[in-house]
TIVO-2410 file (N, C-alpha, C; in nm, 3 decimals):
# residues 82
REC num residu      c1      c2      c3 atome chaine
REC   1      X  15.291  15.666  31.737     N      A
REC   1      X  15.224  15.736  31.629    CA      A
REC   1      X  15.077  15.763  31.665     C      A
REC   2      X  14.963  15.639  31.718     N      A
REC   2      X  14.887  15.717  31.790    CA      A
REC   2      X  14.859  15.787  31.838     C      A
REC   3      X  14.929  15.803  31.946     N      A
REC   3      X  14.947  15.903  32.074    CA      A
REC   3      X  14.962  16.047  32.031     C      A
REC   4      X  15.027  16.061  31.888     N      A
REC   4      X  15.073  16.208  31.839    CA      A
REC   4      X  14.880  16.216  31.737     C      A
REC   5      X  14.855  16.107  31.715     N      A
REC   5      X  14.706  16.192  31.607    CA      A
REC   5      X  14.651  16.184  31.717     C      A
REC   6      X  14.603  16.129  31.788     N      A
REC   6      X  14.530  16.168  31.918    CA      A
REC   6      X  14.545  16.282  31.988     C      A
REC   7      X  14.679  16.324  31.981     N      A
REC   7      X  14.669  16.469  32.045    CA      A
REC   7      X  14.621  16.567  31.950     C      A
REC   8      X  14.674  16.512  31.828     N      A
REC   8      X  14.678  16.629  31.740    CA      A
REC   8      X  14.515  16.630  31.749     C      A
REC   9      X  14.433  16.578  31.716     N      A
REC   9      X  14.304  16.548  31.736    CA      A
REC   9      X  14.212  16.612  31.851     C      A
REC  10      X  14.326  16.608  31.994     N      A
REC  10      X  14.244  16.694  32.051    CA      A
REC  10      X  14.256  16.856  32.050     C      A
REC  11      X  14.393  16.884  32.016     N      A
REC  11      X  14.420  17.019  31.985    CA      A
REC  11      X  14.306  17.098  31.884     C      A
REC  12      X  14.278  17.019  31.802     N      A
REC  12      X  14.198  17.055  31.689    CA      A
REC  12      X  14.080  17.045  31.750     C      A
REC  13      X  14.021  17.037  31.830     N      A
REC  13      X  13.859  17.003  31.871    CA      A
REC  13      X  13.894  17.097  31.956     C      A
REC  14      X  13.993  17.173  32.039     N      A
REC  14      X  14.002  17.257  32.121    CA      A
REC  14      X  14.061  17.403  32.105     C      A
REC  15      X  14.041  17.369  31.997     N      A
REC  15      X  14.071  17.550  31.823    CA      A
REC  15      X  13.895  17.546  31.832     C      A
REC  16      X  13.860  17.466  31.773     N      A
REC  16      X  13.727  17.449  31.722    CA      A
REC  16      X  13.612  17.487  31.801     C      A
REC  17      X  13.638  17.385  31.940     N      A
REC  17      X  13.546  17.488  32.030    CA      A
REC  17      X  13.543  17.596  32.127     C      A
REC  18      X  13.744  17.677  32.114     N      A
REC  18      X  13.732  17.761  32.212    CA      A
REC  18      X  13.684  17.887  32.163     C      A
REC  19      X  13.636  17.899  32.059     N      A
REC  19      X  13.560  18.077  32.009    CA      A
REC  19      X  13.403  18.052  32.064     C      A
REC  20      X  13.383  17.916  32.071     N      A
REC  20      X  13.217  17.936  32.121    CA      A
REC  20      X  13.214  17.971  32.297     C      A
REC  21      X  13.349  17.905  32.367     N      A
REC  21      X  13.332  17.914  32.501    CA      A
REC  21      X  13.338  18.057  32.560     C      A
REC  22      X  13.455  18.113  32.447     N      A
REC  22      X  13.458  18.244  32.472    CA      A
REC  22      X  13.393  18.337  32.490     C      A
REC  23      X  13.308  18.325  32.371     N      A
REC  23      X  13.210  18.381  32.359    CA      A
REC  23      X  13.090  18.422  32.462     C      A
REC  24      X  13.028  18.299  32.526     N      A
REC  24      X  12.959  18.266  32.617    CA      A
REC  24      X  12.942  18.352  32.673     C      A
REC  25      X  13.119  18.380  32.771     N      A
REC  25      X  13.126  18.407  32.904    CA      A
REC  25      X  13.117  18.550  32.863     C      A
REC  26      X  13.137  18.627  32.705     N      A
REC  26      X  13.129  18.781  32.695    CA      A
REC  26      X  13.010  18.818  32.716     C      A
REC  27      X  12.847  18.731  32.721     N      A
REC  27      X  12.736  18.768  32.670    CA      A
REC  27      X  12.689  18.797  32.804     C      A
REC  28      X  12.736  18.791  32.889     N      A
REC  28      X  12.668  18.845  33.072    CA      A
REC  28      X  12.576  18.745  33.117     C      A
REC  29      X  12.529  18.726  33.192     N      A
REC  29      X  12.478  18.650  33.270    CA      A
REC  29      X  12.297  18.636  33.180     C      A
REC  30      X  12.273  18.507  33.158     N      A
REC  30      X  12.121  18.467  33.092    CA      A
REC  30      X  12.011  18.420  33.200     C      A
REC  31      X  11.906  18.528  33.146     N      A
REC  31      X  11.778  18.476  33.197    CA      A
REC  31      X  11.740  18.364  33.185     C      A
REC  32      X  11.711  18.255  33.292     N      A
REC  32      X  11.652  18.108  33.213    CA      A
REC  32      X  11.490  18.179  33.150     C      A
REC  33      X  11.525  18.045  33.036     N      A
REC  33      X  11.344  18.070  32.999    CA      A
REC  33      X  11.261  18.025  33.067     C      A
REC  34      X  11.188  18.141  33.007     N      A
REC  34      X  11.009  18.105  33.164    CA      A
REC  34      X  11.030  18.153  33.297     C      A
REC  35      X  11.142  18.287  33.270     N      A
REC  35      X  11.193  18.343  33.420    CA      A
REC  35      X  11.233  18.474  33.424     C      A
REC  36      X  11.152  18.529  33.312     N      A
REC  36      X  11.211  18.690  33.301    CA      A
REC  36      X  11.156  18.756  33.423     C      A
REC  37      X  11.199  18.892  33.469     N      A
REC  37      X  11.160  18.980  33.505    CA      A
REC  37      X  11.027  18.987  33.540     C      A
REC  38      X  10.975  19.095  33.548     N      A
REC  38      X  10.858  19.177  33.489    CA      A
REC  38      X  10.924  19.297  33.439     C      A
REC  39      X  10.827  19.342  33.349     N      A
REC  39      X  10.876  19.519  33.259    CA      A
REC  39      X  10.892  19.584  33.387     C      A
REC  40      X  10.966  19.672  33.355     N      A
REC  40      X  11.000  19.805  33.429    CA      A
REC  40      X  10.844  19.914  33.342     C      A
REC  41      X  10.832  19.970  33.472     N      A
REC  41      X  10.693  20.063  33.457    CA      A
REC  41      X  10.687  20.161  33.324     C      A
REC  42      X  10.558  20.180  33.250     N      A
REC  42      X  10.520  20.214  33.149    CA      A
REC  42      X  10.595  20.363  33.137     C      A
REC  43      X  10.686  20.384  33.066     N      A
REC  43      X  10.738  20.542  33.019    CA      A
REC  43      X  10.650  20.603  32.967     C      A
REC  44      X  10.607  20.721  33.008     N      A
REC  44      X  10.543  20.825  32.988    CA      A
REC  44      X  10.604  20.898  32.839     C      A
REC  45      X  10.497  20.923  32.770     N      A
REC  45      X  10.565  20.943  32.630    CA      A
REC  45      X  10.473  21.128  32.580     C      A
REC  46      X  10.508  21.168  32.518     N      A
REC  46      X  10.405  21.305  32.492    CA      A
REC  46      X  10.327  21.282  32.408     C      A
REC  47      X  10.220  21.202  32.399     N      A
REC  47      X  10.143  21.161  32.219    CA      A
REC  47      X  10.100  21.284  32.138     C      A
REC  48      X  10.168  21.269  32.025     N      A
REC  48      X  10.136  21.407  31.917    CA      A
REC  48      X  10.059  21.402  31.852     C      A
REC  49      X  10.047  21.532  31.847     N      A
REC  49      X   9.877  21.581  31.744    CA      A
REC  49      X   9.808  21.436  31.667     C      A
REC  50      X   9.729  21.425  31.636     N      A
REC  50      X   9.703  21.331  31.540    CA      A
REC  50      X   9.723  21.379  31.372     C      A
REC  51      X   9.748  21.239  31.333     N      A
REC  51      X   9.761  21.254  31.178    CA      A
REC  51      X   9.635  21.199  31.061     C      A
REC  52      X   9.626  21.231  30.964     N      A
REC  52      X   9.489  21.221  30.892    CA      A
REC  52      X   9.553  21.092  30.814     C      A
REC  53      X   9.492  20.981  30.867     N      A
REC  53      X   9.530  20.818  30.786    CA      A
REC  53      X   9.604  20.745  30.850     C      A
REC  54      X   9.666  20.826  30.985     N      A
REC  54      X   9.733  20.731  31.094    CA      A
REC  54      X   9.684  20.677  31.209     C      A
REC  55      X   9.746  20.641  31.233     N      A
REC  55      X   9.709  20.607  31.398    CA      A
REC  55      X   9.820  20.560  31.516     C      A
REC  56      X   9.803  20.625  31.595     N      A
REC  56      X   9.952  20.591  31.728    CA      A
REC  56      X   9.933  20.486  31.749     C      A
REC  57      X  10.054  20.425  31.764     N      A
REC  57      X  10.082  20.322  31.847    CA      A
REC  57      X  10.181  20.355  31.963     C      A
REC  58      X  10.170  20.326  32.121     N      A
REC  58      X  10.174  20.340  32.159    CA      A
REC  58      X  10.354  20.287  32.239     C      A
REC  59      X  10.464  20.354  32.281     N      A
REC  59      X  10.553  20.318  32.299    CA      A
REC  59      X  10.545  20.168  32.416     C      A
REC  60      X  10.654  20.054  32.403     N      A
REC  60      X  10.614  19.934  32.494    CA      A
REC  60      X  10.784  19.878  32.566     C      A
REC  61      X  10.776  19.800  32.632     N      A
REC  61      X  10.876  19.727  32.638    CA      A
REC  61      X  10.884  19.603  32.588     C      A
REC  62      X  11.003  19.587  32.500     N      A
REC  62      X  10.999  19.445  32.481    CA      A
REC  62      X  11.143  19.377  32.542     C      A
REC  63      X  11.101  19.256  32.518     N      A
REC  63      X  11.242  19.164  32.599    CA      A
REC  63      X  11.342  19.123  32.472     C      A
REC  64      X  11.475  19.170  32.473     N      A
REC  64      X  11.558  19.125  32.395    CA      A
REC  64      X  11.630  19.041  32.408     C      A
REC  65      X  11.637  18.925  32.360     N      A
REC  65      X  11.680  18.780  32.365    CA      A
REC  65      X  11.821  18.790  32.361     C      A
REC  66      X  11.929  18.891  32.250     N      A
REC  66      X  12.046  18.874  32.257    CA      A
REC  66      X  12.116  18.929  32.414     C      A
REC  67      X  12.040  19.067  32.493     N      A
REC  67      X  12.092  19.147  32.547    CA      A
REC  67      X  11.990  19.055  32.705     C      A
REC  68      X  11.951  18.933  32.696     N      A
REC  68      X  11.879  18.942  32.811    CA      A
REC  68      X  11.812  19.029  32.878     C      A
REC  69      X  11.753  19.133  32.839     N      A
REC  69      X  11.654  19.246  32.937    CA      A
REC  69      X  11.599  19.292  32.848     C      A
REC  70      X  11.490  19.393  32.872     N      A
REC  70      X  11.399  19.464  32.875    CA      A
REC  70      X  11.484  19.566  32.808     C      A
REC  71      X  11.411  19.643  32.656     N      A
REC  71      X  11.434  19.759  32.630    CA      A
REC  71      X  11.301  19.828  32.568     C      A
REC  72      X  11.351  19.937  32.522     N      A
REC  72      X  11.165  20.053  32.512    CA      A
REC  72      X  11.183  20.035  32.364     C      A
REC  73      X  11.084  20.021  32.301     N      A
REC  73      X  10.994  20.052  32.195    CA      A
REC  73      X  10.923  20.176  32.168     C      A
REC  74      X  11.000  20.288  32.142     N      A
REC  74      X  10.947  20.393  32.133    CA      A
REC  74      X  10.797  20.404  32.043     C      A
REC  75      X  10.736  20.488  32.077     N      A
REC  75      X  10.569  20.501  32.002    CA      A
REC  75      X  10.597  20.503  31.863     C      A
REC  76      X  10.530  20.481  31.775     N      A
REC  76      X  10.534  20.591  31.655    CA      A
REC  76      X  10.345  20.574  31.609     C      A
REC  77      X  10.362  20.603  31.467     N      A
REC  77      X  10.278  20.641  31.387    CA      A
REC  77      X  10.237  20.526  31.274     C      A
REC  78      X  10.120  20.446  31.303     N      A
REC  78      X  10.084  20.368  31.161    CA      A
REC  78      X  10.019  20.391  31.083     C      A
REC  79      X  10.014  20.362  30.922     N      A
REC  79      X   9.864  20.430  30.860    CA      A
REC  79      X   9.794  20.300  30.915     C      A
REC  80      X   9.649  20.335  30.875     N      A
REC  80      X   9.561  20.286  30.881    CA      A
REC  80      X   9.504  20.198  30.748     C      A
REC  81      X   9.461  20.085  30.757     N      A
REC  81      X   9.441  19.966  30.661    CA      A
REC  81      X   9.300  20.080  30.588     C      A
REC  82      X   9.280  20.062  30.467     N      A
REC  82      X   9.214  20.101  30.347    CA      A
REC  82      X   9.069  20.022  30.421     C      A
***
C-alpha cells in the first residue's frame, strides 16, 4: 500500500511540474544576467516638424526580458510639463 501512494505521489509532482519544464525549453536560449549584448547601432529615424507643446523623444533600444534581446523603441512625441 505504500509503494502505490508513493507512486501515486510521484506521478502527481510530475503533472505538476511538467508544464513549467516545458515551457522553459519553448523560451530559446537566456542571456545570463550581467551579460547582455551591446545594442545593435542607433536606427536612423526622420524627426518631424516640430509640434507647439511637444517635444521628441528620440527612438532607442531597449532589452526585453521575456524575448532575451534587444528591440527598437520607436521615437514619438511628448508634451511638455506646464
Amino acid at each position: 500500500m505504500e509503494r502505490h501512494r508513493r507512486l501515486f505521489l510521484q506521478l502527481i509532482g510530475a503533472l505538476i511540474l511538467a508544464p513549467g519544464a516545458a515551457s522553459s525549453e519553448t523560451v530559446g536560449p537566456r542571456t545570463p544576467v550581467g551579460r547582455r549584448p551591446p545594442p545593435p547601432p542607433k536606427r536612423e529615424e526622420p524627426t518631424p516638424p516640430p509640434r507647439k507643446g511637444y517635444r521628441w523623444i528620440e527612438g532607442r533600444w531597449v532589452w526585453n526580458v521575456r524575448r532575451s534581446r534587444y528591440v527598437w523603441v520607436a521615437g514619438r512625441f511628448q508634451r511638455r510639463r506646464s
